[in-house]
Wavefront OBJ file of the C-alpha trace (Angstrom):
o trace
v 29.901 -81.954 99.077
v 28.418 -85.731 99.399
v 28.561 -84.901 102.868
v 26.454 -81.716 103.282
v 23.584 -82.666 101.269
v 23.590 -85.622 103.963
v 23.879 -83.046 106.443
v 20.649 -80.822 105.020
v 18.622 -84.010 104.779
v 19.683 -85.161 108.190
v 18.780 -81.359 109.072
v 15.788 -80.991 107.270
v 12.514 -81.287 110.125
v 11.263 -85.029 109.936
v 7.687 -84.344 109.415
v 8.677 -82.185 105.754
v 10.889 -85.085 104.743
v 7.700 -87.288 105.588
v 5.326 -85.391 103.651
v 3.864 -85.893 100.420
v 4.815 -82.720 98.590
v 8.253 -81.139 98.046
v 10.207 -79.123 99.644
v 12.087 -76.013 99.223
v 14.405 -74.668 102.237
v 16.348 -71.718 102.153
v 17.752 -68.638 105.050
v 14.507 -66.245 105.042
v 16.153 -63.712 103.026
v 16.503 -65.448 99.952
v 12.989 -67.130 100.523
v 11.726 -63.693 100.461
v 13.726 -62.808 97.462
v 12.457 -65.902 95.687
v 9.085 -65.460 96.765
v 9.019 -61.807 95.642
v 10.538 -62.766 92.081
v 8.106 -65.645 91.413
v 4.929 -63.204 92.272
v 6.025 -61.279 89.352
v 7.025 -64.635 87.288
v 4.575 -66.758 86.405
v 7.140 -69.264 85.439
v 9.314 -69.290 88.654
v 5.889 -68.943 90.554
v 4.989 -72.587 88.756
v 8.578 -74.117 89.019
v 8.129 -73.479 92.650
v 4.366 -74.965 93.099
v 5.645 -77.979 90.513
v 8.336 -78.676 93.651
v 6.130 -77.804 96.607
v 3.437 -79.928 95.250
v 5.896 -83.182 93.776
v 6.813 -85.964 96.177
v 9.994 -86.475 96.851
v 11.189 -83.201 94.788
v 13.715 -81.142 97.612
v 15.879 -77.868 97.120
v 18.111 -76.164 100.228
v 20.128 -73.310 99.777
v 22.855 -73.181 101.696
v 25.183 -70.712 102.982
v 28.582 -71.329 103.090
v 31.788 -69.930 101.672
v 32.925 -71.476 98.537
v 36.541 -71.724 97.682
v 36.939 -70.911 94.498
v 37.797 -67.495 94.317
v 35.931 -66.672 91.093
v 32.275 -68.898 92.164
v 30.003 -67.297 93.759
v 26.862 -70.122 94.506
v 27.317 -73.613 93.246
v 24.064 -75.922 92.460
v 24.995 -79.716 93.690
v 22.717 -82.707 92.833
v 22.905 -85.989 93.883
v 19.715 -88.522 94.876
v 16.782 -86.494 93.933
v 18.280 -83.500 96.082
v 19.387 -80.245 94.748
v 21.520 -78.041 96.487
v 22.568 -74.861 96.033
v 25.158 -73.287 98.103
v 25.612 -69.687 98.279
v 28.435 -67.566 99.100
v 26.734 -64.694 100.599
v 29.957 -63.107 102.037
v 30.990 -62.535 98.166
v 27.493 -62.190 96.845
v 27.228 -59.014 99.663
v 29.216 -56.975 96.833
v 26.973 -57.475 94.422
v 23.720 -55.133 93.282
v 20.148 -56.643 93.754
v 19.652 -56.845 89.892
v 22.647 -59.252 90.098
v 21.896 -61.505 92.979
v 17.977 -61.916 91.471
v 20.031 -63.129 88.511
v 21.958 -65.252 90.208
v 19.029 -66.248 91.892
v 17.089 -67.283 89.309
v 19.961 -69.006 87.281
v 20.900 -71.659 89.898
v 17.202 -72.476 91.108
v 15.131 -71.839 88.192
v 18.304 -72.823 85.937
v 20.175 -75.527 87.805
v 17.474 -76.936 90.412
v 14.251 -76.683 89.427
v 15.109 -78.942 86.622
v 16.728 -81.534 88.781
v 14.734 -81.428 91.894
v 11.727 -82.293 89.377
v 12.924 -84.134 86.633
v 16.495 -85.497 87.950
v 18.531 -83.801 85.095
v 20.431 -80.427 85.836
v 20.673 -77.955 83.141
v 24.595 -77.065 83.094
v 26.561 -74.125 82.082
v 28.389 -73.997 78.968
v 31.073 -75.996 78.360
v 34.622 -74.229 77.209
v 34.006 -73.353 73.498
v 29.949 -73.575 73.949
v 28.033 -70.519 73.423
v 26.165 -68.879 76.341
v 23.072 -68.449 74.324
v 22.712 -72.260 73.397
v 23.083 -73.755 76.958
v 20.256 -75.605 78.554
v 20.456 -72.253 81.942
v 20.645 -69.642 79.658
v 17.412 -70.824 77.415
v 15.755 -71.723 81.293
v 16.898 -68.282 83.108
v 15.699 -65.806 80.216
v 12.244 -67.173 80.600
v 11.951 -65.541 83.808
v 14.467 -62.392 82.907
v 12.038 -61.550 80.448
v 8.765 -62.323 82.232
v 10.678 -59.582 85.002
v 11.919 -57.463 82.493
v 15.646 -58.027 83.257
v 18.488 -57.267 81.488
v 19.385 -60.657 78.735
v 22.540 -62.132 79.903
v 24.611 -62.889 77.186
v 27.491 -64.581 78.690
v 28.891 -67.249 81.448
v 30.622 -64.953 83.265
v 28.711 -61.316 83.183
v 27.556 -60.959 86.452
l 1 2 3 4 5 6 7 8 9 10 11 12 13 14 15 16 17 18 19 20 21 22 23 24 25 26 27 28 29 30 31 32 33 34 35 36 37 38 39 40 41 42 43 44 45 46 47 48 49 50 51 52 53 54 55 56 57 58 59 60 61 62 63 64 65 66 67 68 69 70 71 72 73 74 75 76 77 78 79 80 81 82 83 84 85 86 87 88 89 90 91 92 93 94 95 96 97 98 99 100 101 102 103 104 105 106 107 108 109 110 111 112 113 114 115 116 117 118 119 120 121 122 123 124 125 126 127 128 129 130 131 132 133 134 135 136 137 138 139 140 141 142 143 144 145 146 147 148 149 150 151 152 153 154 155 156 157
């Protein structure tokens, strides 16, 4: 994975790398989708200005399949970058309640808080609860600012 967030830096046009403001690069469908969620967030809608406006802050999402039959997007980190790939072949199957969720978990969860402040919220541990993880406290902001459905555990997609 070292190797493709060389490859969307390498990828990523010159001139945004150059800039003095953050960057956030994703396929125009999920741009849209995040766009659309953060004008009814005003959370998300700040996360997203916080990047756009911090230098050196960068998030790509990715498409790509993932092997792990039971993941469906994966956030990476690694030197101020935060990427998230997503398996949009798997993620097809799911409703548009869940893949805002899912949305909003691994940006708003996972890279927000790395892309700005270098530390990634993780899931729970084995044994953890849900409810007391770093992403969980992170996504509900925004679930409940959208009026979503709480998620109540890891894996209740």
């Amino acid at each position: 994975m070292r190797i493709l967030i060389a490859l969307l830096i390498m990828l990523a046009p010159s001139s945004a790398l150059a800039q003095d403001f953050g960057i956030i690069r994703a396929p125009a469908e999920l741009s849209a989708r995040l766009d659309s969620l953060a004008s009814d967030s005003p959370s998300l809608q700040a996360a997203l200005d916080s990047i756009r406006s911090t230098p050196n802050a960068r998030i790509f999402i990715h498409e790509q399949a993932i092997p792990d039959p039971d993941a469906l997007a994966v956030t990476l980190h690694q030197d101020g970058v935060a990427v998230v790939v997503w398996d949009t072949r798997k993620i097809r199957r799911m409703s548009e309640g869940e893949v805002n969720a899912l949305l909003i978990h691994e940006v708003f969860g996972h890279a927000v808080p790395f892309a700005l402040h270098g530390e990634a919220c993780r899931d729970p541990r084995d044994g953890e609860r849900y409810l007391d993880s770093c992403v969980s406290e992170r996504q509900e902001i925004v679930f409940k600012e959208l009026g979503m459905r709480p998620r109540t555990r890891y894996a209740s997609w």
